[in-house]
N, C-alpha and C positions, 0 to 999 in steps of 0.2 A: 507621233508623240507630241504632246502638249508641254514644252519645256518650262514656259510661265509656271503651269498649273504642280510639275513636276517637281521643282525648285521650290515654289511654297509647301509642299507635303515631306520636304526632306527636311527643310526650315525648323516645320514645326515637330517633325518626330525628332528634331533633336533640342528642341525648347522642352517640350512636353519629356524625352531623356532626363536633362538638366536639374529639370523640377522636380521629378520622380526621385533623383540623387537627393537631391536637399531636403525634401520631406520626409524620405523613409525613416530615417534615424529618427524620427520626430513623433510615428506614430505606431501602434500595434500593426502586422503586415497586412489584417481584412480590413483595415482603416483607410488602405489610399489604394482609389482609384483609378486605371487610366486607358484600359481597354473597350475598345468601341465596345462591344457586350454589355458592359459595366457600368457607363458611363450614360449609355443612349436615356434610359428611364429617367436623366437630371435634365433633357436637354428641355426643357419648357416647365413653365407652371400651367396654370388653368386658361392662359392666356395659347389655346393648342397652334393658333393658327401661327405661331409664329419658333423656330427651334432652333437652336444652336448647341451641341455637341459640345462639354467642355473639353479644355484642355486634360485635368487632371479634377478627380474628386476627392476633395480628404473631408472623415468622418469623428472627426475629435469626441474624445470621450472625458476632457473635465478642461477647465480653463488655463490650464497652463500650457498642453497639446493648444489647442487656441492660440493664445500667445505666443506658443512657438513657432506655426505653422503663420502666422500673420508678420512677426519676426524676418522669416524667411522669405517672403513673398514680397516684403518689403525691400530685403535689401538684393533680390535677384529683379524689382521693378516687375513682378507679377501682377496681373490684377486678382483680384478677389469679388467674390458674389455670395453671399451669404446665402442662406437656404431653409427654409422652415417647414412646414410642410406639402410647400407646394400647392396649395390653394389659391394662390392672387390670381387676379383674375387682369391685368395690366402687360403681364410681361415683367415684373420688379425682378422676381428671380430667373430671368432667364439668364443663362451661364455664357460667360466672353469664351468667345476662340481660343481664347490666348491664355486664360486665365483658372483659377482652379474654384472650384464649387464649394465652400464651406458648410456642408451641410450639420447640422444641429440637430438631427433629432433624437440623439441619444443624451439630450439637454434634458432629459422627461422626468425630473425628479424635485415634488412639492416639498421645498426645504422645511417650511414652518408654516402655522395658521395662530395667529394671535385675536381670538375670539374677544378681547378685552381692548386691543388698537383699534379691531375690526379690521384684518392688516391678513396680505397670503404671500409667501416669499417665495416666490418658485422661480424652476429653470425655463429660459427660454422655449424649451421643445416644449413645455406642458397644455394640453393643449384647454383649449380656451372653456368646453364646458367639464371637461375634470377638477377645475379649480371649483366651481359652482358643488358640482361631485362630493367634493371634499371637506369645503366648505357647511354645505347638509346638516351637517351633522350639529353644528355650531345654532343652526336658526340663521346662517347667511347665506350669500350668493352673489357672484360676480356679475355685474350689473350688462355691459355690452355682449351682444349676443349675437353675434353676424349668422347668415344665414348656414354658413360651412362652419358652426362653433362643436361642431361633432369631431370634426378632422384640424382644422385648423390650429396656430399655435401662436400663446402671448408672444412670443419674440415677433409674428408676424403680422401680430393686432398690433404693437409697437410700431415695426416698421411701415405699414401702410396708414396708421389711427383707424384702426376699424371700427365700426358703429352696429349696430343691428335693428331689429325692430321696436328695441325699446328704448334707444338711444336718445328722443325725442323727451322723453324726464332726463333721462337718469345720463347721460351727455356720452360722449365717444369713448374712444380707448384714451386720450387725452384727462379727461375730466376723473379718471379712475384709477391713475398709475400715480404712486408718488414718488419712486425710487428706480432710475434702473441701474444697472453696472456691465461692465465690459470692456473694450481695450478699441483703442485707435488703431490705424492703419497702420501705427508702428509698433503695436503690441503694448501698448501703455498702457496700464490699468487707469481705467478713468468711471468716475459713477454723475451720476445726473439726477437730482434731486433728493430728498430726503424723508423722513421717516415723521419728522416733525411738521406743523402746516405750513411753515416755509422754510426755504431751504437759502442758506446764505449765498452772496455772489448775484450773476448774472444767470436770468433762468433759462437755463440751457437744457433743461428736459423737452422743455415748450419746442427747441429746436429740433431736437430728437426726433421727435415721437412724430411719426409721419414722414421721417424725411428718405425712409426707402432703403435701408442701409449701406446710404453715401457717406454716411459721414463717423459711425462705429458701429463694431458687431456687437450686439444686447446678447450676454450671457446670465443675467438674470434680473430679476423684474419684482417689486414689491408693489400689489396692486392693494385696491380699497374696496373690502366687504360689507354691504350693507345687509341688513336684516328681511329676510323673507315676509313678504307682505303676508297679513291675518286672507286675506281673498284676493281675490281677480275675477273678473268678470270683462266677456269679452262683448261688444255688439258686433254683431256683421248689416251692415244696411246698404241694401240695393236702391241704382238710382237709372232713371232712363233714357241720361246721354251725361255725357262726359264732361261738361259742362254743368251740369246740375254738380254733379262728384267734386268737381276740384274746389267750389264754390263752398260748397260743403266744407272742407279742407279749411278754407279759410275763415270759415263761418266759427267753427268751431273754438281755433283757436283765438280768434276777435273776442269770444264769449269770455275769454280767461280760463278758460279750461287747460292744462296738459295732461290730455291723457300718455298713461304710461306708454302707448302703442298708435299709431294711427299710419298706416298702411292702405294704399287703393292698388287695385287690380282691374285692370281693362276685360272684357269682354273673352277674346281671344285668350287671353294667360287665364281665367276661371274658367275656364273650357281642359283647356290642358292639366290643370290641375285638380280638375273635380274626376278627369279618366283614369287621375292617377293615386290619388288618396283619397279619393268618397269624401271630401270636407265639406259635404251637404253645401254646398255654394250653389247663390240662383243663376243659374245659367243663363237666364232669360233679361237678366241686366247688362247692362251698356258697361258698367262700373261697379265696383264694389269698393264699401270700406272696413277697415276691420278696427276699430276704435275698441284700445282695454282701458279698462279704468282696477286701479289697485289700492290696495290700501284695509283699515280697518270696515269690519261689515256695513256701518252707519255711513263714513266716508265714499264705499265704494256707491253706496244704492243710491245716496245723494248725488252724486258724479253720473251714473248713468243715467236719471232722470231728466239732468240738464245735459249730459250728451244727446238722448233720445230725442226731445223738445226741438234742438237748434237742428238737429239730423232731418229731421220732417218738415220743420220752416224751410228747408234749403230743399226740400223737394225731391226726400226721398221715398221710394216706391212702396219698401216693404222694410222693416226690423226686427231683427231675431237678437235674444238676449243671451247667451250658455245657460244652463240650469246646471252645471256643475262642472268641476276641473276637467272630469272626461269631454265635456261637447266645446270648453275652451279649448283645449289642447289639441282638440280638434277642426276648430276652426284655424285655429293657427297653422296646422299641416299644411293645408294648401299652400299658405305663405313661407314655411319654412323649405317649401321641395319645389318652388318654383323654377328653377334653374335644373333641377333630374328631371322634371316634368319638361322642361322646353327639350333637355337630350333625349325624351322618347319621341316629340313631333317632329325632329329636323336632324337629319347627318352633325352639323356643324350648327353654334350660335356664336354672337358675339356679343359682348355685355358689356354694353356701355355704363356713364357713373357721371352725369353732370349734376348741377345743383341749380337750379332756377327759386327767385323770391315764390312762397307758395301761389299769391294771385294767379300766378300764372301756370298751371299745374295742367288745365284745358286749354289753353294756347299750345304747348308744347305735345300736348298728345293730338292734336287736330292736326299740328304742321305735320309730326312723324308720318299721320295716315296719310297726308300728302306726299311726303319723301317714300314709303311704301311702294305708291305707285311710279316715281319718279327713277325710283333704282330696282323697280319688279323683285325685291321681298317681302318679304311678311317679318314684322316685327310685334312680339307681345311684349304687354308694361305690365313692369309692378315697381311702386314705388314705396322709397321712407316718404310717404306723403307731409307728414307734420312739419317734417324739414326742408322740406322741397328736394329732395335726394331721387334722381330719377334711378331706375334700372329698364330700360330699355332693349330687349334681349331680339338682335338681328338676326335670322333665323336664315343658313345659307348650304350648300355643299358644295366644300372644296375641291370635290370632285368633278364638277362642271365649268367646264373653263369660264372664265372672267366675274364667277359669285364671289369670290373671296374678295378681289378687287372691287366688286360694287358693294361688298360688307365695309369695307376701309371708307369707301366714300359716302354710304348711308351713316356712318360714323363720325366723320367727320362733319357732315351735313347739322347731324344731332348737337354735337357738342358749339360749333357754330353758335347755333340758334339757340343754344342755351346762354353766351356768353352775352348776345345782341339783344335777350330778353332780361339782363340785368343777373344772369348766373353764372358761375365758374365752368372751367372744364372736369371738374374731380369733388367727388362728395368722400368717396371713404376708400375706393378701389385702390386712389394712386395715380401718377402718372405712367410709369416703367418706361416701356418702349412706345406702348400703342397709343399715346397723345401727346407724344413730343411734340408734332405738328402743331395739334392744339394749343398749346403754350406761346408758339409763334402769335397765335392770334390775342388771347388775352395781357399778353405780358410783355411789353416794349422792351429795349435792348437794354436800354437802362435799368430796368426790374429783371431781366435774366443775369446782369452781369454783376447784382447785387446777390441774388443769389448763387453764383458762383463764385463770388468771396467768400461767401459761408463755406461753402465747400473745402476752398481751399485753404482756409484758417483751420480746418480739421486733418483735412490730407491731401496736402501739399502737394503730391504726386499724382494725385488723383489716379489712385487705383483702387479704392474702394469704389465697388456697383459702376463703375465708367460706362459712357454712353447710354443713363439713362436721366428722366426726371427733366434736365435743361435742356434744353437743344443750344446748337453753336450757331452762330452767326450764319456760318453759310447755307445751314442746314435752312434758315426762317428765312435767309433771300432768296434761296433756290421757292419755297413753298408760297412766297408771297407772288412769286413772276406769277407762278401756276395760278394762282387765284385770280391776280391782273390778269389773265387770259380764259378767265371761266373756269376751271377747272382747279382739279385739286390733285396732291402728291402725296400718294399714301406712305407710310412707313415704309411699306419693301420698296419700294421705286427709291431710297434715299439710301446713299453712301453712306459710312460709315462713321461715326464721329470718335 
């Protein structure tokens, strides 16, 4: 018998007891969760390669259950991990040991649309293209549009700042949210920004939005509707190395052009992608770009005229224009299913998310084909090119001993040389778990333990989302030995903080 192992499992079947006492009262009896059965489908987001089992799941059904259950958790010293639908792609929602899952998704209810503010008041669980949905009707649309905007939900474009492929006009989930509301780790009704174009005080939405749900749980969210473009029109233009493409990239926006869209796709991912929705992509290019321009009919022809022009100076192969919404919408598939597309060529991938200045857009796909061979994967690109936003998808199976671990360190390789090339480790995914290490590297101890004031001027206890987003001291002296010695120290090789 394993008495260590033995002694923690009685531990926690009587924590996990404890909890289940102080929540019941608190919520309808299909609302809390706590048997392995029950429980396993919370242990991970999109982030698979990584799982944890929560303690206890509770499924609130309006904001008071919320604040009651947040109430409680506080004063038993629980953690909490808030829950949306499970799409990040970081590790943000993976659920503590110890702690209970709040999941939101019966948050699914669009309070108001104010066609005249140009204003959508919804719940947190609504998911990110029902608002657009909804909105229709009106002549508007919710402008960020991340690739999982089918499944995904505003509480979790909040908590990560999501972006999508049009993010590049029309700006992230930042630039679009004017209001949220919710309650602190101690249940405290608190709201973050306002309804008017500024909001009095200190701008603590700014703080929010992005920050992972460390620091409050968003129970609802007043986002900004803008009006449906008269057209769109997409280009797709092939080019015949990668180098030529990224060049392109910056060529474009040098011109003073924002198109509403500009997205490149490497060789390899237009492959995977054209087997998997026919989006007529030339196969026979090194690189692809996919450049929209929007706007009224005179605006748009204008705009692709001078996209088409600079696209060809930069030396591109071939240019194809949509002749109408169908052959748009259709170019855009490939880009919207690039990540189902990579789960039909690979068991397992991993999706990276750094941000490099755009110059360097062929620098960073040249090094990756080097680290390719350097950790024997295969990795296909697609990027928010306009903003330098990589998507880097490391293609591996878990089931072959030691791929998972050269996925960690083909990852870590990437975000690296993203930070050495003048870029962040995080464009829109987040931090969570899977770039804690990362953090080590671009943010000195003094910029981590600024941001862990933030933290703790909101919950002092720090059991909101615990052990993600910062890393601790020990965690970034342990990872920096490993680096002084060549090597690197993935997330599962690191205790726990």
């Amino acid at each position: 018998m394993n008495a260590p192992a033995d002694t923690h499992a009685l531990a926690r079947a009587e924590r996990q007891a404890q909890v289940v006492r102080a929540l019941a009262p608190l919520l309808p009896k299909e609302a809390l969760l706590w048997t392995a059965e029950s429980t396993t489908p919370y242990e991970c987001d999109g982030l698979t390669a990584y799982r944890q089992r929560p303690l206890v799941v509770a499924l609130p059904e309006d904001e008071a259950q919320v604040q009651a259950v947040l109430r409680a958790c506080h004063a038993l010293g629980v953690p909490v991990v808030a829950r949306g639908a499970g799409t990040g792609l970081s590790g943000g929602a993976m659920p503590h040991a110890e702690g209970v899952t709040l999941s939101l998704a019966r948050f699914n209810r669009i309070v108001a649309i104010d066609p005249l503010a140009r204003t959508a008041r919804v719940q947190c669980g609504v998911r990110n293209l029902a608002i657009s949905e909804a909105a229709s009707a009106y002549g508007m649309y919710y402008a960020p549009d991340p690739s999982s905007q089918i499944a995904c939900t505003i509480g979790g474009n909040v908590a990560e700042n999501s972006g999508g492929v049009h993010c590049l006009k029309y700006g992230l989930t930042l630039h679009n949210v004017l209001k949220a509301r919710g309650f602190t780790a101690e249940g405290e009704p608190v709201t973050f920004g306002g309804e008017a174009l500024d909001a009095p005080g200190l701008d603590l939405l700014s703080v929010v939005i992005g920050s992972e749900g460390m620091l409050a749980v968003i129970t609802e969210v007043t986002v900004r509707l803008i009006p449906k473009p008269q057209l769109a029109r997409c280009i797709m233009a092939s080019f015949g190395d990668v180098r030529h493409a990224g060049d392109a990239v910056a060529a474009v926006i040098a011109a003073g052009i924002i198109p509403a869209g500009l997205e490149m796709m490497d060789k390899p991912m237009t492959a995977a992608v054209e087997d998997f929705v026919h989006a007529g992509y030339d196969l026979a290019a090194e690189a692809i770009l996919l450049c929209e321009s929007d706007g009224t009919p005179e605006e748009v022809e204008e705009e692709i005229g001078r996209m088409s022009e600079v696209l060809r100076a930069a030396g591109a192969t071939a240019i194809a224009v949509s002749r109408d919404e169908a052959e748009r919408l259709r170019f855009w598939s490939g880009r919207k299913n690039a990540f189902p597309a990579s789960g039909r060529i690979s068991p397992d991938y991993m999706c990276m998310d750094s941000t490099i200045p755009r110059k360097r857009l062929a620098d960073i796909l040249l090094a990756i084909q080097q680290m390719e061979r350097k950790y024997e994967l295969r990795c296909v690109n697609v990027f928010h090119a306009g903003d330098g936003n990589l998507h880097p998808l490391i293609l591996f199976d878990a089931n072959v001993a030691d791929q998972l671990h050269r996925a960690e360190l083909f990852g870590a390789d990437i975000l690296e040389t993203s930070v050495a090339m003048g870029g962040t480790v995080t464009g829109e995914h987040g931090v969570g778990v899977e770039k804690l290490n990362s953090m080590c590297v671009q943010f000195t101890a003094e910029e981590r333990e600024q941001m862990s004031g933030v933290k703790r001027a909101f919950d002092a206890k720090g059991l909101l989302n615990p052990g993600k987003v910062i890393p601790q001291l020990r965690r970034c002296a342990e990872y920096g030995k490993m680096v002084v010695r060549g090597g690197r120290l993935p997330h599962a090789d690191l205790p726990r903080f």
